[in-house]
Structure formats: C-alpha cells, structure tokens
C-alpha positions as CSV (number, residue, x, y, z in Angstrom):
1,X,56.8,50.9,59.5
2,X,55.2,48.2,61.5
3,X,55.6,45.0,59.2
4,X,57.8,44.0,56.5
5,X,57.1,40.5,54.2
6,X,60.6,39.2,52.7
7,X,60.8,37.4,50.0
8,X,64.1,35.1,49.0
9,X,64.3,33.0,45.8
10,X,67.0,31.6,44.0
11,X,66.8,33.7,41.3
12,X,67.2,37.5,40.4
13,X,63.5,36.5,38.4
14,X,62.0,34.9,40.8
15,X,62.5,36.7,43.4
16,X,60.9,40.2,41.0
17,X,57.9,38.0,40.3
18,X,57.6,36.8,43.7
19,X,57.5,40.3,45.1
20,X,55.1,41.8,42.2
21,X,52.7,39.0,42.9
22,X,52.7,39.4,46.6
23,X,52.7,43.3,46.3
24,X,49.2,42.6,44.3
25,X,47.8,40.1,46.4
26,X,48.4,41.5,49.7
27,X,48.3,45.0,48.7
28,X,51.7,45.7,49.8
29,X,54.6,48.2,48.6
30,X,58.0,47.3,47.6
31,X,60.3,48.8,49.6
32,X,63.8,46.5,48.5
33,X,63.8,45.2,45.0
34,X,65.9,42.0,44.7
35,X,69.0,42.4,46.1
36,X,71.7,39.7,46.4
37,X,71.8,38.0,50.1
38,X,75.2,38.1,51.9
39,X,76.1,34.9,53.2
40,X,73.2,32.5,51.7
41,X,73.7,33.9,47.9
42,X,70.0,34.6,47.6
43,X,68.3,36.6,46.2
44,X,65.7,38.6,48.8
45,X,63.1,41.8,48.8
46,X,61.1,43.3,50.9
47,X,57.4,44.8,50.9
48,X,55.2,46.6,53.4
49,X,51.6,47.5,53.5
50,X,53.1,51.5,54.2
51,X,54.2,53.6,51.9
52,X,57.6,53.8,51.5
53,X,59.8,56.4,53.0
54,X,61.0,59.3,51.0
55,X,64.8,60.2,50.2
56,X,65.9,57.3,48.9
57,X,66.7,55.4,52.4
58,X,67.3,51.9,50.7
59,X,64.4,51.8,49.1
60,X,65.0,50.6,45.1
C-alpha cells in the first residue's frame, strides 16, 4: 500500500462523513474507520485507493 489519505475531525460524525465522502470522490477504500486520536483527542481515518488487506490487520 503506496498512499494513505487521513482524515481528522472533531467529531466521531464528522470524521464517518468525511471519510465516506472522500472514499466516493476519490475512489478510495476505507482502511481505519474513525478512531479516537491519542494525544490530540481527534477523531482520525484512513483510506487508500488499494484494497484493503485481508485478516483483519487494523482495518475496521
């Protein structure tokens, strides 16, 4: 996996919408759904344009 987009928010909502709307537009895959950010208390996912991997390996 060559590129990863993150996305951080404020918000648990946001940060879903943000990530759906980016997924479409760019034609990416989710690879972290929103997770809580250690250390700025944001909320943050992640999406590639690769499939993610299989057997679980972080991805929600």
């Amino acid at each position: 996996m060559d590129l990863v987009v993150t996305v951080q928010t404020n918000s648990r909502e946001s940060c879903a919408a943000q990530l759906r709307r980016l997924c479409v537009l760019a034609s990416l895959t989710p690879i972290l759904m929103p997770t809580r950010s250690l250390g700025t208390e944001r909320w943050m996912a992640r999406a590639t344009p690769a499939a993610p991997a299989e057997g679980g390996e972080g991805r929600g």
